[in-house]
CHARMM internal coordinates of N, CA and C (Angstrom, degrees):
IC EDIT
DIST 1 N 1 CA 1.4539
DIST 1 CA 1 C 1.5319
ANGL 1 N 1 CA 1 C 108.73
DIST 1 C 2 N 1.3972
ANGL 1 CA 1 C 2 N 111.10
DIHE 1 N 1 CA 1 C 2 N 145.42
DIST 2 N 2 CA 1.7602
ANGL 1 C 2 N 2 CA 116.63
DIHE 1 CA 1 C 2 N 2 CA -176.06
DIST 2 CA 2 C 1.4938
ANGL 2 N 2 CA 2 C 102.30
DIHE 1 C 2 N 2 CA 2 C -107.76
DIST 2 C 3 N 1.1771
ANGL 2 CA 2 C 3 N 91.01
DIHE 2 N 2 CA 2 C 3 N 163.01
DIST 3 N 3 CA 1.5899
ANGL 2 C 3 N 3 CA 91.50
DIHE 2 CA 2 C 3 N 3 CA -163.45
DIST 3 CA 3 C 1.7265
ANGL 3 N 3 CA 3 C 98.19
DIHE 2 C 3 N 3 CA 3 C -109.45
DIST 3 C 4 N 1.1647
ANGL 3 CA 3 C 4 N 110.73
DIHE 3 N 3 CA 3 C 4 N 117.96
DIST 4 N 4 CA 1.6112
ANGL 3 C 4 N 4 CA 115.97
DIHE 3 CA 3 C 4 N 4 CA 171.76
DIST 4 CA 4 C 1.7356
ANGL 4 N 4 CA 4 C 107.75
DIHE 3 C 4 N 4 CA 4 C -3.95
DIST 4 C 5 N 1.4498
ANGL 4 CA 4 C 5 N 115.17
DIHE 4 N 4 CA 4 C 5 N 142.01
DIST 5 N 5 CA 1.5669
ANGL 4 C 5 N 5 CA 122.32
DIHE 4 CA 4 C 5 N 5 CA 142.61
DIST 5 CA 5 C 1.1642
ANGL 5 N 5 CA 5 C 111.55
DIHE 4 C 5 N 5 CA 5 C -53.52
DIST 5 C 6 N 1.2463
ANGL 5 CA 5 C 6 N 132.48
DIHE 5 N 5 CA 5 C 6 N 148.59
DIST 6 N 6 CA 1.7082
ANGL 5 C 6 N 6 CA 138.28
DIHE 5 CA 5 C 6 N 6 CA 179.59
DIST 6 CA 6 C 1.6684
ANGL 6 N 6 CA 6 C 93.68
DIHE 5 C 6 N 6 CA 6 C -134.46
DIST 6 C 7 N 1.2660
ANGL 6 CA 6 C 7 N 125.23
DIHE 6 N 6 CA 6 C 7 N 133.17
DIST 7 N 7 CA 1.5394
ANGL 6 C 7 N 7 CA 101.99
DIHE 6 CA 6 C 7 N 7 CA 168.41
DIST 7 CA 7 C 1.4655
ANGL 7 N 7 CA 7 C 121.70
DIHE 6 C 7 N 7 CA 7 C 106.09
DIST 7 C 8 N 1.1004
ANGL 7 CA 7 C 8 N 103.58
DIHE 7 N 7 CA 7 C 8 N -40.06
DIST 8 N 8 CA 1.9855
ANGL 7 C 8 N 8 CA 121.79
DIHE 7 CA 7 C 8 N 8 CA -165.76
DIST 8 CA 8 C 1.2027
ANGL 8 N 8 CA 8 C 93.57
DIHE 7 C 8 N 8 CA 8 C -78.64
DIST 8 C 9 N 1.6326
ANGL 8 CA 8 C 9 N 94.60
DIHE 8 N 8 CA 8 C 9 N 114.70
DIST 9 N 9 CA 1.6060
ANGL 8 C 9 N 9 CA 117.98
DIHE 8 CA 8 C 9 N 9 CA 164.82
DIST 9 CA 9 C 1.1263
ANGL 9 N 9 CA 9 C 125.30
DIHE 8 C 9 N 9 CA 9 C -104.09
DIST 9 C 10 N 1.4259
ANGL 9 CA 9 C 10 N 149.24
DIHE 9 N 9 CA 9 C 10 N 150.51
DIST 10 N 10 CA 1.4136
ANGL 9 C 10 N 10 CA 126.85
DIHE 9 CA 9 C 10 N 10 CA 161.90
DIST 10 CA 10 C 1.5249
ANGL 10 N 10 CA 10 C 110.07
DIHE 9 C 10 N 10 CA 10 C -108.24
DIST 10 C 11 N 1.6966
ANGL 10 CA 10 C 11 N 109.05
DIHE 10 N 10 CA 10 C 11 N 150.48
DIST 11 N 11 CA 1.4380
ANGL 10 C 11 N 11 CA 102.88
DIHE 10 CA 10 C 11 N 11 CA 167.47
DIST 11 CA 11 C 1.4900
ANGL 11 N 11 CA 11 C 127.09
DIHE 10 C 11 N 11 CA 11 C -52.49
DIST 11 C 12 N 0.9520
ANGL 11 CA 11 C 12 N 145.15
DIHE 11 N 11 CA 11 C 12 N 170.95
DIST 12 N 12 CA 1.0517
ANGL 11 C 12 N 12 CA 136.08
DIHE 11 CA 11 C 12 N 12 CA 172.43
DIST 12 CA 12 C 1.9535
ANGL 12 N 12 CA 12 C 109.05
DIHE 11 C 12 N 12 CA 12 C -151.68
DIST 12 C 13 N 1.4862
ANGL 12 CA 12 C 13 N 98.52
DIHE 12 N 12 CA 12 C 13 N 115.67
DIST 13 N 13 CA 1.5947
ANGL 12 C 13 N 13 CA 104.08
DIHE 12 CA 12 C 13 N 13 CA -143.75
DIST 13 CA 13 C 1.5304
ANGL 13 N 13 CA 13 C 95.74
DIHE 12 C 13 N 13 CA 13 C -69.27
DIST 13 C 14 N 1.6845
ANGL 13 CA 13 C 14 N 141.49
DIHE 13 N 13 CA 13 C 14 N 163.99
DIST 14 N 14 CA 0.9543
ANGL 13 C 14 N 14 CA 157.40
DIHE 13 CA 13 C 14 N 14 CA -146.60
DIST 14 CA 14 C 0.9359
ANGL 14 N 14 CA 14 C 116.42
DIHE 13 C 14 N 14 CA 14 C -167.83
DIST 14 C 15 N 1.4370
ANGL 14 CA 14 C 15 N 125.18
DIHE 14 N 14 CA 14 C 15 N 127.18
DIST 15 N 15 CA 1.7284
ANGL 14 C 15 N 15 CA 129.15
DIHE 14 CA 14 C 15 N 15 CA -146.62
DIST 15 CA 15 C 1.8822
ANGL 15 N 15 CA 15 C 83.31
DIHE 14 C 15 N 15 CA 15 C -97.77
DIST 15 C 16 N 1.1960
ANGL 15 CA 15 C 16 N 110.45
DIHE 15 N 15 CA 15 C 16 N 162.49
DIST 16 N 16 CA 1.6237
ANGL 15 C 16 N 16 CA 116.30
DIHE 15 CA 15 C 16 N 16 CA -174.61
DIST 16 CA 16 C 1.7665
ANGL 16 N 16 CA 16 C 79.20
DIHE 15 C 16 N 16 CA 16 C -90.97
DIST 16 C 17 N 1.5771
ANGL 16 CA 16 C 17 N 115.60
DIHE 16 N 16 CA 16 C 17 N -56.62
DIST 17 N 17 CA 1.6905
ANGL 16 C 17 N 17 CA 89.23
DIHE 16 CA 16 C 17 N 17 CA -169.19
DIST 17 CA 17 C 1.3626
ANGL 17 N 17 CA 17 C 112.11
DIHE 16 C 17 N 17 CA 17 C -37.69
DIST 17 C 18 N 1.2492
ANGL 17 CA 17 C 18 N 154.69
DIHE 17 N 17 CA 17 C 18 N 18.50
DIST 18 N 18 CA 1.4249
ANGL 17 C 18 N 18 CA 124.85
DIHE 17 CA 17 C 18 N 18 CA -150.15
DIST 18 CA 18 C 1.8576
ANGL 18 N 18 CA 18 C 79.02
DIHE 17 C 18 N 18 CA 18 C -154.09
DIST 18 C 19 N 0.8364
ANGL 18 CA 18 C 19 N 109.76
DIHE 18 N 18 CA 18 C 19 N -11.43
DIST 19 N 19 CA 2.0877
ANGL 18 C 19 N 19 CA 108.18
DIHE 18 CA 18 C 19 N 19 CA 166.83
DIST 19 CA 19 C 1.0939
ANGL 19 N 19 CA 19 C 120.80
DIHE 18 C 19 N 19 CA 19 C -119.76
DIST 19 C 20 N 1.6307
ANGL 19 CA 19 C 20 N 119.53
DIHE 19 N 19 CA 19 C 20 N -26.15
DIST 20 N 20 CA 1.4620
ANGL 19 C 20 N 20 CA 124.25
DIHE 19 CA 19 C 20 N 20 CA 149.31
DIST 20 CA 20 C 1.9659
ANGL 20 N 20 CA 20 C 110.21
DIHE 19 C 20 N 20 CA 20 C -30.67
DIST 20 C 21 N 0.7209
ANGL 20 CA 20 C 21 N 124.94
DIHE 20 N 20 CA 20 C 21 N -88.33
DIST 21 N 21 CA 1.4480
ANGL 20 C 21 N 21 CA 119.80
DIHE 20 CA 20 C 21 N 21 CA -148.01
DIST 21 CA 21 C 1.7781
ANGL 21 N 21 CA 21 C 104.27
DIHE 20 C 21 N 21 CA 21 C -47.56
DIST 21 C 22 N 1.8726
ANGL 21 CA 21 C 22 N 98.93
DIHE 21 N 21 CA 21 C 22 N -46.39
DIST 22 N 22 CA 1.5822
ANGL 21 C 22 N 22 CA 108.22
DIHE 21 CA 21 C 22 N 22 CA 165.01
DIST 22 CA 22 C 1.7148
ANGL 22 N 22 CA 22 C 121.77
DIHE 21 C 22 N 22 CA 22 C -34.44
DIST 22 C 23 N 1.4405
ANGL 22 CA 22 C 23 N 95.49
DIHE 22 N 22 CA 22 C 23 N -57.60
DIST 23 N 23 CA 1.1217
ANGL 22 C 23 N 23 CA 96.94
DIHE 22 CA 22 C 23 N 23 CA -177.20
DIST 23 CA 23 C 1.6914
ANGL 23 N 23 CA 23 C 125.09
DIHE 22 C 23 N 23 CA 23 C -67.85
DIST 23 C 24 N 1.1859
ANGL 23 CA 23 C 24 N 131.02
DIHE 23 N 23 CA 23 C 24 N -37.63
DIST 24 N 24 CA 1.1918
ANGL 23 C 24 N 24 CA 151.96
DIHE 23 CA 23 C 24 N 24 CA 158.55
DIST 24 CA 24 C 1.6779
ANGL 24 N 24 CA 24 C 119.97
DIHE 23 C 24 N 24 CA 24 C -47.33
DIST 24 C 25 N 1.5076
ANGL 24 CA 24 C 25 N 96.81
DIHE 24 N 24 CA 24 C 25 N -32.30
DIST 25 N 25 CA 1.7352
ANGL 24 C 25 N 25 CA 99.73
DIHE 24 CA 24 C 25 N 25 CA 178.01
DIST 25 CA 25 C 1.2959
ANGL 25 N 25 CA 25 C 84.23
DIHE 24 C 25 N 25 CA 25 C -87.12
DIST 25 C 26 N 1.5780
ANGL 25 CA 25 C 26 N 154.58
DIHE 25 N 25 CA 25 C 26 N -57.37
DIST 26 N 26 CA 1.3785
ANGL 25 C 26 N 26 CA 159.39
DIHE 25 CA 25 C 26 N 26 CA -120.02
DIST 26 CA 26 C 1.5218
ANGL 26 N 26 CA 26 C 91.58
DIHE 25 C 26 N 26 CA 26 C -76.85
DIST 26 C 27 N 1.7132
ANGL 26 CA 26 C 27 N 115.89
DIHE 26 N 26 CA 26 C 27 N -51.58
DIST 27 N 27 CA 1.4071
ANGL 26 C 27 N 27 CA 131.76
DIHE 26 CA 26 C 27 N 27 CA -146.41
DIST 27 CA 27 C 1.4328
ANGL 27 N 27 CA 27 C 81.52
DIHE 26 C 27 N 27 CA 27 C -84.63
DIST 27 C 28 N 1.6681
ANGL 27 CA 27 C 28 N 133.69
DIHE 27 N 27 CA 27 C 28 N -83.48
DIST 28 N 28 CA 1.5947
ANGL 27 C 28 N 28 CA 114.77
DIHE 27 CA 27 C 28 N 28 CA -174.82
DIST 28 CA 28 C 2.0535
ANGL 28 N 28 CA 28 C 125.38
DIHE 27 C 28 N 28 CA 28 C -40.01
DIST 28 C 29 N 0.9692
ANGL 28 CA 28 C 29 N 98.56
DIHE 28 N 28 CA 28 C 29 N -20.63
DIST 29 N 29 CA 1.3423
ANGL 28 C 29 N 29 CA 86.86
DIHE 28 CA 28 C 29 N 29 CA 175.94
DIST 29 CA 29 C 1.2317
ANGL 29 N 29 CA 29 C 120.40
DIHE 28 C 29 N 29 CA 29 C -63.91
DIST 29 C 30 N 1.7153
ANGL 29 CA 29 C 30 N 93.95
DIHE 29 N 29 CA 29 C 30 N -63.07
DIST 30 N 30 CA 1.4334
ANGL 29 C 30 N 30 CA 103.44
DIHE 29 CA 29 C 30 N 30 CA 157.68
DIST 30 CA 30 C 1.4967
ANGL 30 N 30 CA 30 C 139.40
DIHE 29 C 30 N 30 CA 30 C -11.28
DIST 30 C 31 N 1.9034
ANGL 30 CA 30 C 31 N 105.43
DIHE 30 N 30 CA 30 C 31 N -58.63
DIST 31 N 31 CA 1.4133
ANGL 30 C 31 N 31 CA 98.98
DIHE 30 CA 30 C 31 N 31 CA -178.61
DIST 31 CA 31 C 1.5153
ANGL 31 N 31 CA 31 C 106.23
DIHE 30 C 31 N 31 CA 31 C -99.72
DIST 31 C 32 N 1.1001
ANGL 31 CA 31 C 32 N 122.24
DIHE 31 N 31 CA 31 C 32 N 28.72
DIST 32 N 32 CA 1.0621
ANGL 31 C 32 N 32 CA 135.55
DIHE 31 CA 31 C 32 N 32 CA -173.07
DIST 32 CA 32 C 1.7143
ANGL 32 N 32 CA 32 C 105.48
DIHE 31 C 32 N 32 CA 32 C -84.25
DIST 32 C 33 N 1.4863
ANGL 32 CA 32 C 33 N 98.42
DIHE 32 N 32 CA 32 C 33 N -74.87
DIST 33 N 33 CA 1.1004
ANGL 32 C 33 N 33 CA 118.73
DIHE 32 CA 32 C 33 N 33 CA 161.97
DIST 33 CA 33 C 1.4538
ANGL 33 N 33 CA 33 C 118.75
DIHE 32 C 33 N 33 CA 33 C -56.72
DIST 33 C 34 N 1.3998
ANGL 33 CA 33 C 34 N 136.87
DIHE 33 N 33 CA 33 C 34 N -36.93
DIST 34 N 34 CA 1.3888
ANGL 33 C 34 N 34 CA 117.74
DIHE 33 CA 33 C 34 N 34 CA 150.51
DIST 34 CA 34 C 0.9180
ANGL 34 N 34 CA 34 C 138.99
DIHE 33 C 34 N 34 CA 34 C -53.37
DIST 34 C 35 N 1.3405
ANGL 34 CA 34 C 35 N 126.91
DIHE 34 N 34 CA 34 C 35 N -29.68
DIST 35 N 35 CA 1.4520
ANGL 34 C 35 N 35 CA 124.94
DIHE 34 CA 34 C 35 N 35 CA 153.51
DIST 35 CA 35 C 1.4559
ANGL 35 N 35 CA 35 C 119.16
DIHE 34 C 35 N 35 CA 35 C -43.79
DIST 35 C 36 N 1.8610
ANGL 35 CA 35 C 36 N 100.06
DIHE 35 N 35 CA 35 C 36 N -68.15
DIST 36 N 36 CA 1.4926
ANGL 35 C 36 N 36 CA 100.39
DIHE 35 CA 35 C 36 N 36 CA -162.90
DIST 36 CA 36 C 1.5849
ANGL 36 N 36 CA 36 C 97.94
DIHE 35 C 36 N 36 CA 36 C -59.79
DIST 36 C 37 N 1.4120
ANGL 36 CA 36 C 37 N 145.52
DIHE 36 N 36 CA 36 C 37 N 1.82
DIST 37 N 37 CA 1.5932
ANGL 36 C 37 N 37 CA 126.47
DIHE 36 CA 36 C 37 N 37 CA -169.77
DIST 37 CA 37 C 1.7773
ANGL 37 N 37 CA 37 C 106.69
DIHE 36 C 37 N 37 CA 37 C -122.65
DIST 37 C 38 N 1.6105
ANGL 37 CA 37 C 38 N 95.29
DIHE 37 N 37 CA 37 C 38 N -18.35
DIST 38 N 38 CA 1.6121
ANGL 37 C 38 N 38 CA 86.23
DIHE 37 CA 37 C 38 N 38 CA -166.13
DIST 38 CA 38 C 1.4376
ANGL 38 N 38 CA 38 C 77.93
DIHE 37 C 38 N 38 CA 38 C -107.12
DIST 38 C 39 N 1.8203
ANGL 38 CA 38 C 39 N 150.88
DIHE 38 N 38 CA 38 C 39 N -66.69
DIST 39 N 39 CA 0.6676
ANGL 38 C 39 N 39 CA 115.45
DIHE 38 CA 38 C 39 N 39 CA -105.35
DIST 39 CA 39 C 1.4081
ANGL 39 N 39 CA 39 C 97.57
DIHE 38 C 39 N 39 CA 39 C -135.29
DIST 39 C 40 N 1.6137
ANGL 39 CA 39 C 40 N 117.57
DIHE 39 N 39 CA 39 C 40 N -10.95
DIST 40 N 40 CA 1.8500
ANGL 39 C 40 N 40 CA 104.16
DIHE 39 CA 39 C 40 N 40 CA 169.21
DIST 40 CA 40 C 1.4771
ANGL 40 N 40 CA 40 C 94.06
DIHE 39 C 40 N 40 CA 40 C -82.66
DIST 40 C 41 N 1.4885
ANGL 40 CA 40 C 41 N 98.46
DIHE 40 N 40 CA 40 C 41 N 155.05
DIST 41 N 41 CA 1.1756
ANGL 40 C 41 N 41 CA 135.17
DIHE 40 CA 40 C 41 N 41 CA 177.51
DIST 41 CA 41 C 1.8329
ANGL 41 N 41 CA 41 C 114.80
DIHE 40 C 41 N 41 CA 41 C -141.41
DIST 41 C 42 N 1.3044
ANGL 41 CA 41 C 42 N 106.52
DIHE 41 N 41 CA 41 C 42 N 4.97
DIST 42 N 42 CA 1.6041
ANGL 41 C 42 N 42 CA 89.78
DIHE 41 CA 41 C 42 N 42 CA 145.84
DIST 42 CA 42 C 1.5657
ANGL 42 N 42 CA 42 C 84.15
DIHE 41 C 42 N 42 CA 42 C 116.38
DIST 42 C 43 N 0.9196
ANGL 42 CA 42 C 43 N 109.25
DIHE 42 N 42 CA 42 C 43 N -68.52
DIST 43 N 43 CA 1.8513
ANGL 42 C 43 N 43 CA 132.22
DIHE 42 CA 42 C 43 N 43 CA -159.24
DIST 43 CA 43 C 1.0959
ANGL 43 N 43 CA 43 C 104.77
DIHE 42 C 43 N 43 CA 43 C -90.07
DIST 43 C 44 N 1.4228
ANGL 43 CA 43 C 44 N 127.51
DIHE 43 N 43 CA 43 C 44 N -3.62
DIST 44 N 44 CA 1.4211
ANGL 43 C 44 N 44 CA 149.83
DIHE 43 CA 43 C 44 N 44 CA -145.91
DIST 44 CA 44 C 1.3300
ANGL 44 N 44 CA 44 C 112.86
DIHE 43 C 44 N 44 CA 44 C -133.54
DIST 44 C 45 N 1.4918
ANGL 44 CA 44 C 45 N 109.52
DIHE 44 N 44 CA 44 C 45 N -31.53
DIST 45 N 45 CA 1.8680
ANGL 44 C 45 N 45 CA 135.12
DIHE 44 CA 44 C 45 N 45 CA -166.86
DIST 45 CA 45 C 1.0950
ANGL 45 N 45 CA 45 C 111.52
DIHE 44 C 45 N 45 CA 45 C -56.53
DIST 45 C 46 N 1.3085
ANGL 45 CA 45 C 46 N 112.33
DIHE 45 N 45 CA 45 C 46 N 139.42
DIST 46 N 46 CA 1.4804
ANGL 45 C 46 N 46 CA 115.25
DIHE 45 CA 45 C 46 N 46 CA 174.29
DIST 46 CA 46 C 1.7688
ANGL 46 N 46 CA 46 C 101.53
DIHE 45 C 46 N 46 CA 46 C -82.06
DIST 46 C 47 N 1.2198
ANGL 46 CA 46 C 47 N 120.60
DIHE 46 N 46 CA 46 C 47 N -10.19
DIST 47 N 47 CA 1.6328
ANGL 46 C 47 N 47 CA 120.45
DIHE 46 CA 46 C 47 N 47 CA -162.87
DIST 47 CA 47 C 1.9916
ANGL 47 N 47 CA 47 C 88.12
DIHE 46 C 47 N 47 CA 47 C -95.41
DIST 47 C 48 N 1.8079
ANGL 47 CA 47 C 48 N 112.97
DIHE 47 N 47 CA 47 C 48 N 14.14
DIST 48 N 48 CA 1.4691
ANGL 47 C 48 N 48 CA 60.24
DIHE 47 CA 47 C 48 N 48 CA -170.52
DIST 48 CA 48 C 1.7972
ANGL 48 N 48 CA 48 C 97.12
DIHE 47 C 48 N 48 CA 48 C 154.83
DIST 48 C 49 N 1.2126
ANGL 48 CA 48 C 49 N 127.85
DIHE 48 N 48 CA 48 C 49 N 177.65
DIST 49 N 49 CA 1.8710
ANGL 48 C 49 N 49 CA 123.55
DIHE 48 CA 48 C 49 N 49 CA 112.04
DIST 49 CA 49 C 0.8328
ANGL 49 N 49 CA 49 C 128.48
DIHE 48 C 49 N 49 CA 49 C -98.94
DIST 49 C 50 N 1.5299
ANGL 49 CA 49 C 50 N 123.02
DIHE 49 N 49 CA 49 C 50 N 67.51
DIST 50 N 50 CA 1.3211
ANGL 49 C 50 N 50 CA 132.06
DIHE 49 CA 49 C 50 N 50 CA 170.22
DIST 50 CA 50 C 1.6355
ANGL 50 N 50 CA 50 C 111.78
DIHE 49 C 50 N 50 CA 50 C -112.26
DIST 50 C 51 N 1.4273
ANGL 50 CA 50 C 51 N 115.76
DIHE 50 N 50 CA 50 C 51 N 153.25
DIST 51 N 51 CA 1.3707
ANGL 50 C 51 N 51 CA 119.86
DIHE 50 CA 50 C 51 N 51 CA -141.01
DIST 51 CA 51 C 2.2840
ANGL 51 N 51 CA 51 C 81.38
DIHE 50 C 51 N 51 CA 51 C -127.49
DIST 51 C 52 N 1.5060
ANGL 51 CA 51 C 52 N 107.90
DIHE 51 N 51 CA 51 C 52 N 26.48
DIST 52 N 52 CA 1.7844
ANGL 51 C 52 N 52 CA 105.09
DIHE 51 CA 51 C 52 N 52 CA -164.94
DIST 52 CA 52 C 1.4412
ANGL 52 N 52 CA 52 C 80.12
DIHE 51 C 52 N 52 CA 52 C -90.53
DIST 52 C 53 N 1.2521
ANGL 52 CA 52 C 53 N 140.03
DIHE 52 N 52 CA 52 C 53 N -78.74
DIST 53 N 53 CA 1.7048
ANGL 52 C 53 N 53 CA 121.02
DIHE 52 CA 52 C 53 N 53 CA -166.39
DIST 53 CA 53 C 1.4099
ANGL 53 N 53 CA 53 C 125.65
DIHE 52 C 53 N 53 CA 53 C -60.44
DIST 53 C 54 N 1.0562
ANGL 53 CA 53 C 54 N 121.14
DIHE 53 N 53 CA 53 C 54 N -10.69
DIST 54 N 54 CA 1.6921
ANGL 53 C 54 N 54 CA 131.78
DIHE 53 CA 53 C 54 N 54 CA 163.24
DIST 54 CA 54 C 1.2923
ANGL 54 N 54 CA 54 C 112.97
DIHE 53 C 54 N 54 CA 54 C -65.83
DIST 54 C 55 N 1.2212
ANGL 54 CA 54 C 55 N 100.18
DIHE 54 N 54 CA 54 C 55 N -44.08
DIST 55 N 55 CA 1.7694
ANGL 54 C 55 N 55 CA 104.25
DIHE 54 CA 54 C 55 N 55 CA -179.77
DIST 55 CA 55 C 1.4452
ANGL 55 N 55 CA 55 C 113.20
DIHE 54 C 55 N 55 CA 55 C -71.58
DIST 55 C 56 N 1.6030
ANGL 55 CA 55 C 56 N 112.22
DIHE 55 N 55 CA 55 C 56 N -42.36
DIST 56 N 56 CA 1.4600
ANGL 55 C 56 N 56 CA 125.72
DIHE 55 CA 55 C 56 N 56 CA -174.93
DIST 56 CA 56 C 1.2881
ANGL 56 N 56 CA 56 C 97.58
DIHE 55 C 56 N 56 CA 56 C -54.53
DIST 56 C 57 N 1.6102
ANGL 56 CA 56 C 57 N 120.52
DIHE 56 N 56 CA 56 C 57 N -60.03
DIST 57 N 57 CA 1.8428
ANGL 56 C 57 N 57 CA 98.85
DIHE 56 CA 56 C 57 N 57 CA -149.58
DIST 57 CA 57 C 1.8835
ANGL 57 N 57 CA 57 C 90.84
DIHE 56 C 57 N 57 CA 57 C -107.85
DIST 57 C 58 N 1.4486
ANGL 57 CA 57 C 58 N 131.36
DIHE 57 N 57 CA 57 C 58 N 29.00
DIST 58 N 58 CA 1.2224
ANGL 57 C 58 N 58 CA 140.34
DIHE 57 CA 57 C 58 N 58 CA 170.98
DIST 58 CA 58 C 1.6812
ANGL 58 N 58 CA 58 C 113.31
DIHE 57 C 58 N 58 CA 58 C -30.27
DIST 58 C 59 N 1.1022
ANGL 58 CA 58 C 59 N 121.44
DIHE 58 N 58 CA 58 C 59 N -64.35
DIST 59 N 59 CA 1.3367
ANGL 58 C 59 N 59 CA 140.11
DIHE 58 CA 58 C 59 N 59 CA 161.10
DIST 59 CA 59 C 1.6046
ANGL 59 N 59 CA 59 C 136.93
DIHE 58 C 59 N 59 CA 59 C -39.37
DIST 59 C 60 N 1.6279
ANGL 59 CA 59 C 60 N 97.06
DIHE 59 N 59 CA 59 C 60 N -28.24
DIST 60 N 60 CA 1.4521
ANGL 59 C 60 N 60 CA 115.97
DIHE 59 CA 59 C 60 N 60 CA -165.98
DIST 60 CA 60 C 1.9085
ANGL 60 N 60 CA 60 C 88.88
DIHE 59 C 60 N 60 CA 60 C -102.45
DIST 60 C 61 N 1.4844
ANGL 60 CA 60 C 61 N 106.33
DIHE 60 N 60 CA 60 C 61 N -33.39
DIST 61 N 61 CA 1.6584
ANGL 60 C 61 N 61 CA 100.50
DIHE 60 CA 60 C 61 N 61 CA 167.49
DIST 61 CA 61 C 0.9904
ANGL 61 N 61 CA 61 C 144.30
DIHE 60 C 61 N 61 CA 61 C -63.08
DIST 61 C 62 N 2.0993
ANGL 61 CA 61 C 62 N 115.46
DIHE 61 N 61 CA 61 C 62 N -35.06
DIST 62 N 62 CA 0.9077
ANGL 61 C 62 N 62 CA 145.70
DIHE 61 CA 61 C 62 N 62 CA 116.41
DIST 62 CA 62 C 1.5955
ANGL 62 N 62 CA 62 C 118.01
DIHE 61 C 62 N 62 CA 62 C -11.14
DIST 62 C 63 N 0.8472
ANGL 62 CA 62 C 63 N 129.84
DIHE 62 N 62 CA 62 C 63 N -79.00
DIST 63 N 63 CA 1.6390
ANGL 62 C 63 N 63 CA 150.66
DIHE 62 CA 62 C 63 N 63 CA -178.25
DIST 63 CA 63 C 1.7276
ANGL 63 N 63 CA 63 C 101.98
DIHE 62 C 63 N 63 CA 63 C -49.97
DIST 63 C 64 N 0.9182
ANGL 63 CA 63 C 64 N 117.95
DIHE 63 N 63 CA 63 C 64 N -40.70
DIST 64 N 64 CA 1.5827
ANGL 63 C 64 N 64 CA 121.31
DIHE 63 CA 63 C 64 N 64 CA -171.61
DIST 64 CA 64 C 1.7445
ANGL 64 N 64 CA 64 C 120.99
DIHE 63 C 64 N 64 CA 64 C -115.84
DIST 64 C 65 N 1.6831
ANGL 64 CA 64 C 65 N 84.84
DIHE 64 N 64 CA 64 C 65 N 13.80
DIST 65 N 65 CA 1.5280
ANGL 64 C 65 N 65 CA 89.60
DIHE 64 CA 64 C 65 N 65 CA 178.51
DIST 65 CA 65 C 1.4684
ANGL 65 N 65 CA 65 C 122.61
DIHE 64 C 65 N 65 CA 65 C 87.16
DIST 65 C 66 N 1.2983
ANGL 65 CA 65 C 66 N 144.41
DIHE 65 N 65 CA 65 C 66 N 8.92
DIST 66 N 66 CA 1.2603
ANGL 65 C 66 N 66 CA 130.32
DIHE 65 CA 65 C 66 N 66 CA -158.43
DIST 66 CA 66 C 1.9064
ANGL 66 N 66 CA 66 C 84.44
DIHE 65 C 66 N 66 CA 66 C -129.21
DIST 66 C 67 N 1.5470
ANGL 66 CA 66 C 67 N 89.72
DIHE 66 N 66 CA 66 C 67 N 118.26
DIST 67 N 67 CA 1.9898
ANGL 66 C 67 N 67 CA 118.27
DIHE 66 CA 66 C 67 N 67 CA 166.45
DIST 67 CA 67 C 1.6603
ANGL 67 N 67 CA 67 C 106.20
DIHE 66 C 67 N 67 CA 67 C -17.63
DIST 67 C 68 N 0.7917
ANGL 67 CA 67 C 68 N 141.51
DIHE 67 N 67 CA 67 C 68 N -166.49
DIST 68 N 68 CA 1.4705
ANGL 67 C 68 N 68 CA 166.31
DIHE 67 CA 67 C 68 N 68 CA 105.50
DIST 68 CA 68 C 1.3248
ANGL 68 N 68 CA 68 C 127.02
DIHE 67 C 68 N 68 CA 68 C -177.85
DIST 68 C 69 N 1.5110
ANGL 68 CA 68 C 69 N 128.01
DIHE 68 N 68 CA 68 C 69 N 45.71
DIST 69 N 69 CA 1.4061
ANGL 68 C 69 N 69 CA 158.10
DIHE 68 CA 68 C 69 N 69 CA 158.28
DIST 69 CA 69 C 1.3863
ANGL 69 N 69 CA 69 C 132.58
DIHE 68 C 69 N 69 CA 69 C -110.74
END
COOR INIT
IC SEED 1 N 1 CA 1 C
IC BUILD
């Protein structure tokens, strides 16, 4: 007697149209949020010279390593 599969998955194939858009929203967010955390600095802003999203995620730049002093 064999003892059951435990575990056994099968792939299950996946059209790229259908992870494309996923993937594409995933990647802008992404640099989205790298900008607003690594890379305005106020003086730098596309909103401006205003120093209001620098201040907001200040901590989280700090926290992940990226200068702003």
């Amino acid at each position: 007697m064999t003892a059951p599969a435990i575990g056994r998955s099968r792939a299950v194939p996946v059209a790229v149209s259908e992870v494309l858009p996923w993937l594409v929203g995933v990647v802008l967010f992404g640099l989205v949020l790298y900008y607003f955390i690594g890379i305005d600095e106020g003086a730098t802003s596309v909103f401006g010279n205003t120093m209001v999203v620098h201040e907001f995620v200040h901590d989280a730049r700090h926290f992940l390593g990226f200068p702003c002093h």
